[in-house]
Structure formats: structure tokens, C-alpha cells
VOPAGU-2260 file (C-alpha; in pm, 1 decimal, decimal comma):
REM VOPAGU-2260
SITE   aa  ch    i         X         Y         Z
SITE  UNK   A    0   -1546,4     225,2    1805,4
SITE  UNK   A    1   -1306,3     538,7    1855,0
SITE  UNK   A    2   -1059,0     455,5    1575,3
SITE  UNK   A    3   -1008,4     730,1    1376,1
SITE  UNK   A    4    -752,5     761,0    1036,7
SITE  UNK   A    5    -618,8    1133,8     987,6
SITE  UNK   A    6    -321,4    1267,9     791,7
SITE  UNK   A    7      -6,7    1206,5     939,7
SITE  UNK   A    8     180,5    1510,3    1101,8
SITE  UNK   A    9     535,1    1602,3    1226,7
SITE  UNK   A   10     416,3    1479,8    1582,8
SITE  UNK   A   11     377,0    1129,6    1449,4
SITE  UNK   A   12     757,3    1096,6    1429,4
SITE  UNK   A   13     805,4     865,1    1744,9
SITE  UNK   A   14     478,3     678,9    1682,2
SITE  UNK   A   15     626,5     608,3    1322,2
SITE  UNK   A   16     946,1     480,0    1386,7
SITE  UNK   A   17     807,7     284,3    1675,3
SITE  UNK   A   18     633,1      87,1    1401,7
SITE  UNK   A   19     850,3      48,7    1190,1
SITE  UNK   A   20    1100,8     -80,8    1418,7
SITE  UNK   A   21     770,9    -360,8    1455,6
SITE  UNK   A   22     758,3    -445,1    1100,0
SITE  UNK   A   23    1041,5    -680,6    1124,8
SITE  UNK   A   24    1241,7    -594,6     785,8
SITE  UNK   A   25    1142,9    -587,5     446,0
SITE  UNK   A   26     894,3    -248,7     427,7
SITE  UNK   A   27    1061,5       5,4     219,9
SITE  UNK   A   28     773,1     252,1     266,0
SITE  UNK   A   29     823,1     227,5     626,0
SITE  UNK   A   30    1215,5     193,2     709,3
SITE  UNK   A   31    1324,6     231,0    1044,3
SITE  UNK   A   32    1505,8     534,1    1010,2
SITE  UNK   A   33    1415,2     853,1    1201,7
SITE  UNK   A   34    1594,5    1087,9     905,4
SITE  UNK   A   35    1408,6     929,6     633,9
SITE  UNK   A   36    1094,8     899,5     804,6
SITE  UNK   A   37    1094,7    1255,6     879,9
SITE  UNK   A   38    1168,2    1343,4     502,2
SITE  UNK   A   39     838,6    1132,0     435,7
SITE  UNK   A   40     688,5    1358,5     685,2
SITE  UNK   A   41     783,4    1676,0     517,5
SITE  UNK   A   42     695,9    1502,6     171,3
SITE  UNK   A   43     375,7    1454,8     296,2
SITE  UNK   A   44     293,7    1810,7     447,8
SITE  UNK   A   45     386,2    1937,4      77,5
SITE  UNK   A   46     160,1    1723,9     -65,5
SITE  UNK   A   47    -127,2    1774,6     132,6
SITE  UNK   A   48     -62,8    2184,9     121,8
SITE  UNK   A   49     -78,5    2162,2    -292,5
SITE  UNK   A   50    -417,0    2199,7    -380,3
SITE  UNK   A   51    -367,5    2087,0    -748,8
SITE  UNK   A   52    -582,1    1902,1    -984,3
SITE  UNK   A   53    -242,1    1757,8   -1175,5
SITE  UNK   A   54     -61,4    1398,4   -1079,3
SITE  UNK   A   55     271,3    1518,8    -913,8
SITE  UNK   A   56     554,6    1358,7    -704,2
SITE  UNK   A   57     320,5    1338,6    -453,7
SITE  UNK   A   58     332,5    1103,8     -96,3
SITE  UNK   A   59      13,6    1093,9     111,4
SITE  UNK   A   60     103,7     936,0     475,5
SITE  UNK   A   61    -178,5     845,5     754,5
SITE  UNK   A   62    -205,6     764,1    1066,4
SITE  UNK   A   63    -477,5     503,7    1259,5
SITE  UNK   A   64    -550,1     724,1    1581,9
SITE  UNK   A   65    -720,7     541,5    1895,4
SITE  UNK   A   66    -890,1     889,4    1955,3
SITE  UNK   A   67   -1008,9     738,5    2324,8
SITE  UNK   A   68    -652,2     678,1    2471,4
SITE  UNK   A   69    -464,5     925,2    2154,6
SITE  UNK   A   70    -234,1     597,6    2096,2
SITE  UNK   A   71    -121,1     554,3    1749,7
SITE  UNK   A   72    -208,3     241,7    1611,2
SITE  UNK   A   73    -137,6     191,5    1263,0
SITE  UNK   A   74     -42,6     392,6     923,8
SITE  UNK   A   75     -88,7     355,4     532,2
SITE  UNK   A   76      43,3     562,3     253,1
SITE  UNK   A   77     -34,6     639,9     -98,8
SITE  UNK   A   78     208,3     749,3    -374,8
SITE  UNK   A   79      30,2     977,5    -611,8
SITE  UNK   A   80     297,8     834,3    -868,5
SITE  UNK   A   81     582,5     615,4    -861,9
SITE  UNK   A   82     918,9     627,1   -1066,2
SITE  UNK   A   83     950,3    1011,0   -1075,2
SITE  UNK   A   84    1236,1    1037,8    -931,2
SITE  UNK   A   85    1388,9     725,1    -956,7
SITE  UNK   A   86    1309,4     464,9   -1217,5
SITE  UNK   A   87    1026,5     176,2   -1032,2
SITE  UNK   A   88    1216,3    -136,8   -1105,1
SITE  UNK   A   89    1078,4    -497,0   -1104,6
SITE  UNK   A   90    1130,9    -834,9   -1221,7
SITE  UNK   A   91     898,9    -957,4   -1475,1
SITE  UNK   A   92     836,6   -1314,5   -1482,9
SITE  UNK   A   93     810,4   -1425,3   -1904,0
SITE  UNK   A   94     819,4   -1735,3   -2089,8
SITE  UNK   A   95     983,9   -1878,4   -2374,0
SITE  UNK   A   96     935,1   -2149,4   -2578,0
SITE  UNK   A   97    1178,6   -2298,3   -2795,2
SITE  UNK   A   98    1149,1   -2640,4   -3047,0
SITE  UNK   A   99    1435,7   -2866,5   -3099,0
SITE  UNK   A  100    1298,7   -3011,6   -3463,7
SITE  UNK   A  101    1629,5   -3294,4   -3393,4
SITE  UNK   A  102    1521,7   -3395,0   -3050,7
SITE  UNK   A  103    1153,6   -3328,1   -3154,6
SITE  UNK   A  104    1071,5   -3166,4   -2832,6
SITE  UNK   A  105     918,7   -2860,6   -2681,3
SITE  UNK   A  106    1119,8   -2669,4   -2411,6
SITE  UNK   A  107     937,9   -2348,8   -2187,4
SITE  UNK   A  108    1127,2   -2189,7   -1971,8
SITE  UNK   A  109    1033,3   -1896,2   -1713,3
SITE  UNK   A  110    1282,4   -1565,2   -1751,3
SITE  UNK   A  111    1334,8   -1242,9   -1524,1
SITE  UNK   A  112    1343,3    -907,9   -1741,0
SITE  UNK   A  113    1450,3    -631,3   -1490,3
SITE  UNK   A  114    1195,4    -353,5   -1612,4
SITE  UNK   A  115    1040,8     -23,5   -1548,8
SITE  UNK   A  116     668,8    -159,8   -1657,6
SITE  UNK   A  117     505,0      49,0   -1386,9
SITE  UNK   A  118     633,9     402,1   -1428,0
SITE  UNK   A  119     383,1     616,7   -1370,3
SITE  UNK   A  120     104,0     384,2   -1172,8
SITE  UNK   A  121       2,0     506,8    -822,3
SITE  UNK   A  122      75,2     294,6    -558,6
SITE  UNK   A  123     -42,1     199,4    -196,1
SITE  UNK   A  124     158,2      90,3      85,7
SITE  UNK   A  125     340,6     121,3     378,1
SITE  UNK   A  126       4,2     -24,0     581,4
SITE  UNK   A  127     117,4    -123,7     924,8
SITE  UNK   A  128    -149,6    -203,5    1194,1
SITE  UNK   A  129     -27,7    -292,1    1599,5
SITE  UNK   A  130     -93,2    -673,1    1655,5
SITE  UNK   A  131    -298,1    -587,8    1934,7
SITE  UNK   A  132    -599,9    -444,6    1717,5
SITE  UNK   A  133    -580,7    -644,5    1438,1
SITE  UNK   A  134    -944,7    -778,8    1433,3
SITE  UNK   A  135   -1294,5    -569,2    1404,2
SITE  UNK   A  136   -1256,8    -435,8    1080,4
SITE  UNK   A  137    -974,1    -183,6    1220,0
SITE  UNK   A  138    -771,9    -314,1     962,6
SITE  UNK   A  139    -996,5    -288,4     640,2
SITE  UNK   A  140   -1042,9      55,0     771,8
SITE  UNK   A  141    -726,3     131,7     713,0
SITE  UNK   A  142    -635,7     -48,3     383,1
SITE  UNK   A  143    -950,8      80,5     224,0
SITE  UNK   A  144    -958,3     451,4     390,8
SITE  UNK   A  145    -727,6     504,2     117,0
SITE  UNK   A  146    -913,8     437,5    -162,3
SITE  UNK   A  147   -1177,3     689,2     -26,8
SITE  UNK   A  148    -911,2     886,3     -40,3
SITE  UNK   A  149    -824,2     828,3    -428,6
SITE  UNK   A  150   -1190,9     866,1    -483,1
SITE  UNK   A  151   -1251,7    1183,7    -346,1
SITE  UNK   A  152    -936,1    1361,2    -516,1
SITE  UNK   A  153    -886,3    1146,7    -863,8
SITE  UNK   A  154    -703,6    1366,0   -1081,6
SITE  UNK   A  155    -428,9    1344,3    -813,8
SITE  UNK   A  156    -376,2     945,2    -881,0
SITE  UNK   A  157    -270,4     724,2   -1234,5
SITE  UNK   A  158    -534,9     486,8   -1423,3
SITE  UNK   A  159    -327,8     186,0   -1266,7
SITE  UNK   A  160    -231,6     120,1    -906,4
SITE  UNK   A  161      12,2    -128,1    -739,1
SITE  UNK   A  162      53,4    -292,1    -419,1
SITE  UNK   A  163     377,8    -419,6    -335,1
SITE  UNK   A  164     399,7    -691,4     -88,6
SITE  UNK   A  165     663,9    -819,5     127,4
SITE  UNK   A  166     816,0   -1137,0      10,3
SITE  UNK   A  167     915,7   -1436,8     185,9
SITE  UNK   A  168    1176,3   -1376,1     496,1
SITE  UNK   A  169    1307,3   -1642,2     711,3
SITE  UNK   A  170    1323,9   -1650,3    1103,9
SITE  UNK   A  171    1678,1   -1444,1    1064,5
SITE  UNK   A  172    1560,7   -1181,4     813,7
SITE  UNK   A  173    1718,8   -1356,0     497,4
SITE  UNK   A  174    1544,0   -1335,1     198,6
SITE  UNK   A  175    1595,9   -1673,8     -50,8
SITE  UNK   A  176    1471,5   -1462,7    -334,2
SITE  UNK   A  177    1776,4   -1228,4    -297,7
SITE  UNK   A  178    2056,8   -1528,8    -180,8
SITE  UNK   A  179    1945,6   -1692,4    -481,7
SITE  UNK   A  180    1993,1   -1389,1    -725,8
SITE  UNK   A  181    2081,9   -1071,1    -662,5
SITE  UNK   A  182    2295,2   -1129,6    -352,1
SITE  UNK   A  183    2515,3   -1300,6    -560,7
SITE  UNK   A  184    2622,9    -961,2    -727,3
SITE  UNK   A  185    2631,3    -757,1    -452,8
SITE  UNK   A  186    2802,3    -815,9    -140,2
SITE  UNK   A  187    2588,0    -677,1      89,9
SITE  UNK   A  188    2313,8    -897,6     292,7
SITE  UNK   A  189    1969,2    -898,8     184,8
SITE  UNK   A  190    1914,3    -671,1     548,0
SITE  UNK   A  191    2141,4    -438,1     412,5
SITE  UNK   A  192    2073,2    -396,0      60,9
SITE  UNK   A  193    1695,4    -342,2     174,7
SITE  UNK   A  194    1764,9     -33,8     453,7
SITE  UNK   A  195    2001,9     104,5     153,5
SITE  UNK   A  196    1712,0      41,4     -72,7
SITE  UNK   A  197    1455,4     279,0     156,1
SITE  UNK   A  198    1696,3     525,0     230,0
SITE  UNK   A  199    1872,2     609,0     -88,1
SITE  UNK   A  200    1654,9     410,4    -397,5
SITE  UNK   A  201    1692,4     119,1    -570,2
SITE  UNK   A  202    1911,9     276,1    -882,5
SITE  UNK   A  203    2253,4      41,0    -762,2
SITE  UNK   A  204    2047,3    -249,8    -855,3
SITE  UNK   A  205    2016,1    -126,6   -1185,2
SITE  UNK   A  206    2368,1     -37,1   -1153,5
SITE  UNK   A  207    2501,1    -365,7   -1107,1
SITE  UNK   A  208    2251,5    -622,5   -1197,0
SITE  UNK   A  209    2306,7    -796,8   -1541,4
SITE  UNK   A  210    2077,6    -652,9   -1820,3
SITE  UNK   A  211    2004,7    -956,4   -2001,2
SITE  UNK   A  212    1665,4   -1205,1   -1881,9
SITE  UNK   A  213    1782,9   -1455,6   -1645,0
SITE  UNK   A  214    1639,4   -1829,0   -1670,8
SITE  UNK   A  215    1486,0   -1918,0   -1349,4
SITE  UNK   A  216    1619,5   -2233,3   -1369,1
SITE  UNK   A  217    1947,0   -2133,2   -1323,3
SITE  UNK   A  218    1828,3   -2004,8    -951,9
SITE  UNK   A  219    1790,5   -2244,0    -646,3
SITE  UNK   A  220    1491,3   -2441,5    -546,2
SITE  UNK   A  221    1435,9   -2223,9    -260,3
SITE  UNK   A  222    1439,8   -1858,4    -418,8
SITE  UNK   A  223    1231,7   -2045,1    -719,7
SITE  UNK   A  224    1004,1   -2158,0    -456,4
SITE  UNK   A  225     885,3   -1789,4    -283,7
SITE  UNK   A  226     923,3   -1599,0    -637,0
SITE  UNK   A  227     580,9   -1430,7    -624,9
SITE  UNK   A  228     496,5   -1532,4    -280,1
SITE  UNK   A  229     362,4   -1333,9     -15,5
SITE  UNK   A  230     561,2   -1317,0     333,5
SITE  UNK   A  231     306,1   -1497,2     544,4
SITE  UNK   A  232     243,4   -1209,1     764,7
SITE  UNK   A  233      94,1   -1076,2     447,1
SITE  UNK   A  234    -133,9   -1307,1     300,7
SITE  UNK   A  235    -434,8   -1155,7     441,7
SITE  UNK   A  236    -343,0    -814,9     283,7
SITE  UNK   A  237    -297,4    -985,9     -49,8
SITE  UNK   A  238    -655,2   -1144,3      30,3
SITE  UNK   A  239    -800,2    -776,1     103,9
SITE  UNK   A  240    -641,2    -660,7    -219,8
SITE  UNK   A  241    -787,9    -952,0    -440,4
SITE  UNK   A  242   -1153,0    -847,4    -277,0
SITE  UNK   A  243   -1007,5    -513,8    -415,6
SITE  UNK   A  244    -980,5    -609,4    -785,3
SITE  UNK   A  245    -621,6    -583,0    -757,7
SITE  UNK   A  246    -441,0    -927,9    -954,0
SITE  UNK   A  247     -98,6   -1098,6    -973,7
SITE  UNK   A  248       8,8    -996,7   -1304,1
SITE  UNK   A  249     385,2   -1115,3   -1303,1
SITE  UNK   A  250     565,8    -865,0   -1138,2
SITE  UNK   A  251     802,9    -911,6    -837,8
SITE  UNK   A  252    1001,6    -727,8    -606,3
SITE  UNK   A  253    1358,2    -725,6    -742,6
SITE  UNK   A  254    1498,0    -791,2    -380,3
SITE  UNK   A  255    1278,0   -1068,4    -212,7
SITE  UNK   A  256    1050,6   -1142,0    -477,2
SITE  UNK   A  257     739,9   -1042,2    -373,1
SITE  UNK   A  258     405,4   -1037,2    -560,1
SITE  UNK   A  259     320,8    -707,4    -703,9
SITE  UNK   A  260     -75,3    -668,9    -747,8
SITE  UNK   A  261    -208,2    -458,3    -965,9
SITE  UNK   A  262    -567,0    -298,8   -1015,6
SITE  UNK   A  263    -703,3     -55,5   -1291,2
SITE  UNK   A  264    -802,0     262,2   -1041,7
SITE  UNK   A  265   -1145,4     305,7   -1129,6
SITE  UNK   A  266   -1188,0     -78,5   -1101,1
SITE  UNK   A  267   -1060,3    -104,1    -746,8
SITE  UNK   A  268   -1384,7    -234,4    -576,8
SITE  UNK   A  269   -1388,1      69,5    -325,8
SITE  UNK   A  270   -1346,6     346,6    -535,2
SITE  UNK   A  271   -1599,9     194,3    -754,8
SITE  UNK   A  272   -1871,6     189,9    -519,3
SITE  UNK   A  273   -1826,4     516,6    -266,2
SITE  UNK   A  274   -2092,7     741,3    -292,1
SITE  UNK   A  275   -2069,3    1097,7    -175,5
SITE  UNK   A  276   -2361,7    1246,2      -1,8
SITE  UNK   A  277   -2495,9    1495,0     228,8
SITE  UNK   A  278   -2525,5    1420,6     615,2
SITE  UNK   A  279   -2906,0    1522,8     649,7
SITE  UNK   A  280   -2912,7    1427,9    1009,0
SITE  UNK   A  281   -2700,5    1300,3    1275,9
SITE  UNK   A  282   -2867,6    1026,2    1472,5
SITE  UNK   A  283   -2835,9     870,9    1802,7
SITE  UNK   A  284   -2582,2     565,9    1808,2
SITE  UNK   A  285   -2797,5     241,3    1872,8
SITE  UNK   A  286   -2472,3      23,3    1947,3
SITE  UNK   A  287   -2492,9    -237,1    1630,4
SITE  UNK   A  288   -2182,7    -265,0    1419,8
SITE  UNK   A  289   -2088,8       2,9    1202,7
SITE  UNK   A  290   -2222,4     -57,5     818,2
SITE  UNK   A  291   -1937,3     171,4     633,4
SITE  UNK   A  292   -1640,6     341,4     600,9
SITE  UNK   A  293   -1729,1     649,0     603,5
SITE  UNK   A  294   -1457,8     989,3     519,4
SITE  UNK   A  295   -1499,1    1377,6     477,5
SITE  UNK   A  296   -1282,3    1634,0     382,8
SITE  UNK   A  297   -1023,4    1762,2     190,1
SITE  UNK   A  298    -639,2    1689,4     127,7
SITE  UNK   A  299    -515,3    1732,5     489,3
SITE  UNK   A  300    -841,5    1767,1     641,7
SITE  UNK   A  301    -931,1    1418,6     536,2
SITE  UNK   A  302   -1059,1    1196,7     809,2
SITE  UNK   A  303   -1212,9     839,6     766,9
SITE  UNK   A  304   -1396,8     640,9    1057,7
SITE  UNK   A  305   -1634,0     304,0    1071,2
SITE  UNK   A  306   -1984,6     415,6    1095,6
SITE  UNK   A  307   -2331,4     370,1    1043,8
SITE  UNK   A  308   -2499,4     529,8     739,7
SITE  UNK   A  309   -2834,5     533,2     662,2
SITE  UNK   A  310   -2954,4     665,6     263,4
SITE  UNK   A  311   -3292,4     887,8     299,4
SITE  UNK   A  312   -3427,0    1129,4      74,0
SITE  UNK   A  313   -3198,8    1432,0      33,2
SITE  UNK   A  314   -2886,3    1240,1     142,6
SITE  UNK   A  315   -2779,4    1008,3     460,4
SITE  UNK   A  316   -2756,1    1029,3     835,7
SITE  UNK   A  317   -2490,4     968,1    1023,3
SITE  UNK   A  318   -2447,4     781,7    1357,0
SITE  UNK   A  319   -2352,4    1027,2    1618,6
SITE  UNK   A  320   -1988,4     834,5    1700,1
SITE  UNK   A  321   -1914,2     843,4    1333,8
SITE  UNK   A  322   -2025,9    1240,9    1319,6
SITE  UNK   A  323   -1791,4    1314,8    1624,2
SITE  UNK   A  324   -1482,9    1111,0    1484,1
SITE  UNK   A  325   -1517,2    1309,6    1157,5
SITE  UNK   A  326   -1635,5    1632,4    1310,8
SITE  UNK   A  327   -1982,9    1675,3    1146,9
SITE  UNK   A  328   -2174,6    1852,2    1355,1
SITE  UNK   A  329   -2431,7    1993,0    1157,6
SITE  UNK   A  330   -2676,6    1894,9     836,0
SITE  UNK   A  331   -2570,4    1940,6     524,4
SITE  UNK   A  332   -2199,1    1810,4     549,3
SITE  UNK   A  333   -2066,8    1565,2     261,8
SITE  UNK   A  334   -1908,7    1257,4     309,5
SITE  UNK   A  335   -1755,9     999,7     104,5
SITE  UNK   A  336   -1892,7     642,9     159,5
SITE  UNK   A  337   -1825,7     266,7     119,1
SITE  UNK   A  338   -1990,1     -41,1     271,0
SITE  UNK   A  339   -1784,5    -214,0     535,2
């Protein structure tokens, strides 16, 4: 397998927009916009230059390469911290319970606080993989690639981390979740209250929404129906984060309601159980499927590939496609580990 993920560059501009032009809506992280895709670019070259041991504003962007036709395939980012610079606002779903002693009944009701809960949690995102390779493990290589990369440079991420995921989107990019509440204070369409959204923050929703906890029975059937439900392009990323440790813990996306997981960092399964090690030889590749994901080096000289890694005494070897991906070509290398 010649996939390889690398740090995305300035040359990546095309091959970004190109892909998000494919997402179809709905991915802040990735907005089809050349301007603020190349800020993200130039975000991300700062971040990777700043060899720090402290949790900054930091964005780290990647790119899946096909090394044996140089076609871009995918990306995935990771936010070192969110709600630096603006304020990370979502809806958090509560419950209240009041007692009528006259009727002698019960009454629960679910509410939506807007809140700012998750200042200060990492977060991962803007994964986008070409239909076209979405099968043989090319796409837990790059959803869990960066968790290697939180591994190998900790002090750089939070205790918590967050995956947003797209919410529920009709056949004409509408979002219920938004028709049913927010759109009603704004008069923009959900379309254009999301490119606003990636492009300039989300600080006009704070701006404009009501303060107070709405009932969610005062919303329609339909926007009640997808609160906390995954666009179904995204279920199996929700599936890959649950094998992750990451949980639904009541937090949506204030503009189409999507689920916001959440994971305690060191709990995430990945980071948990990568193992660095020395390469102690690089052996010949026997053609069986690769055993791990395997990553070396630092900030932007991090690489990540699907490989096959053997423990001995002293360290590991390597598979000789893995070694070449990652550019180990001697004994004595480190890299970072998890199994596949």
C-alpha cells in the first residue's frame, strides 16, 4: 500500500479546495473557500515551525498522499485548542423536571443552554477521504494518524478532546435542526449561515440567539428528530470514534445539530496503546496486510503509513514499504506505533 499521511503544505491549496468543494456543505474545518483555506495553510506552517512544549492557538492540517501516482486523497486536522479566539459554542441538551402537587403529575422536559462547556478541549476534524479509496483501512489511517500524532507531542493538546460531526442535511443542503431554531432568528439560509460560520466564526450566533434555555418541545418534529444525529455520510466516523473511547455526552452543533463526541485524551484508545520503539531492522515485505499504523518524526516532519511491525529484543522491525513511506533507512530510528 503506497498511502502515505504528511503535513499539509502551501502546494496542497488546489488539492484542498478540490475536496472541500466534495464535502457537500456542512464542514466548517474544511469550507470551500480558497482565502480561508490558505489562512489554515499559513496557520498550520506556524504551528508546525513552533517547537514549544505549551498548548497554544495551534492548527495541525494533513494531507493523505497516494505517494505512487502523488494524487491527494484525503486530509484531517487537529486543533491544539479550541475557543481561543473565539468563544466554542454549543447547545447543551438538559432536563427538567417539574411536579404539579394539583394535577399530581410529573412533567420532564428536554432544554437547549447555548454554552461555552468546551473551551479549552482539543479537537479533531476536518477528515475528508475521496470516495474512491474509502475501503482497506485507508480511512482508519487517517482518522487515527492523528492520535499518533497527539501521542507523540502531548503537552501540545488539552486533557479532553472533541469531535464534531456533521448533522443531518437533506438532498438540497437544508438543515431541519437550523429551520427549526436558529433560522428563525436569522434570515440567512442554513447554506449561508454555515460558509459565514467557517469564514468569519460563529460569534453572530451568540449575537443574536436568545440567552435563555429553549424547550425542545417548542421546536418541530423534524429538527427534534436529527438533534444529536449524525449526517448519514458520517455514521461510520461516529462508529470509528466510539471504538475510540470518544461518547455522546449532550452536546450539539448550534447550526444543524450534530452530535459532539467527546473522549478524555489519554483515554482515546489509540493514544493509549502506541508504543514508541526503535526500528532494529528493516525487513523484506512478504505481501500480507499491514498489522499497524505506524508514524515517525517530529512536528512537520511527521509522517504516518500502514505497515507491518514486528516487536524483538531491542525494539521492532519494520517492513521495507512501511520504512520507505516513512523514510527509515537505517537501524536505530524510532517510531510511534498502534495496531491496525
Amino acid at each position: 500500500m503506497t498511502f502515505l499521511l504528511r503535513t499539509a503544505q502551501e502546494k496542497d491549496l488546489e488539492a484542498l479546495y478540490r475536496m472541500a468543494k466534495g464535502t457537500g456543505g456542512g464542514f466548517t474545518n474544511l469550507p470551500p473557500d480558497k482565502p480561508t483555506l490558505k489562512a489554515k495553510l499559513e496557520r498550520t506552517a506556524r504551528s508546525f515551525a513552533c517547537d514549544s512544549d505549551e498548548i497554544a492557538n495551534d492548527l495541525f492540517a494533513f494531507i493523505l498522499e497516494d505517494t505512487a501516482t502523488g494524487k491527494v486523497r484525503g486530509t484531517c486536522q487537529a486543533f491544539s485548542q479550541v475557543g481561543t479566539e473565539y468563544p466554542f459554542y454549543s447547545y447543551r441538551i438538559g432536563r427538567i423536571t417539574q411536579h404539579s402537587k394539583e394535577l399530581d403529575r410529573t412533567f420532564r422536559a428536554e432544554m437547549l443552554t447555548l454554552c461555552t462547556d468546551l473551551d479549552g478541549a482539543s479537537e479533531v476534524g476536518g477528515l475528508y477521504l475521496d470516495a474512491t479509496e474509502r475501503s482497506a483501512g485507508v480511512g482508519k489511517l487517517l482518522a487515527r494518524s492523528r492520535y499518533l500524532f497527539i501521542k507523540t507531542h502531548r503537552s501540545r493538546f488539552g486533557d479532553t478532546t472533541l469531535a464534531e460531526l456533521r448533522g443531518a442535511i437533506d438532498d438540497a443542503g437544508n438543515s431541519p435542526f437550523w429551520d427549526g431554531l436558529a433560522g428563525r432568528f436569522f434570515d440567512m439560509s442554513f447554506r449561508d449561515a454555515d460558509e459565514f460560520n467557517a469564514t468569519h466564526g460563529n460569534q453572530f450566533i451568540a449575537d443574536l440567539m436568545p440567552k435563555h434555555p429553549i424547550y425542545c418541545a417548542l421546536l418541530s418534529e423534524a429538527a427534534r428528530q436529527v438533534m444529536g444525529q449524525p449526517h448519514y455520510s458520517g455514521r461510520p466516523a461516529m462508529r470509528m470514534l466510539e471504538n475510540e473511547n470518544f461518547s455522546f455526552q449532550n452536546y450539539v452543533d448550534i447550526f444543524d445539530g450534530g452530535p459532539t463526541m467527546l473522549a478524555r485524551t489519554d483515554q482515546i484508545r489509540t493514544v493509549q496503546e502506541a508504543r514508541t520503539a526503535p526500528v532494529v531492522a528493516i525487513v523484506e515485505d512478504d505481501g500480507s496486510e499491514p498489522t499497524h499504523i505506524v508514524s515517525t518524526g517530529r512536528l512537520a516532519a511527521f509522517r504516518a503509513c500502514l505497515g507491518k511491525v514486528t516487536i524483538v529484543e531491542g525494539g521492532v522491525t519494520l517492513d521495507a514499504t512501511a520504512a520507505a513511506l516513512l523514510d527509515i533507512t537505517k537501524g536505530g530510528d524510532e517510531i510511534t506505533y498502534a495496531s491496525a
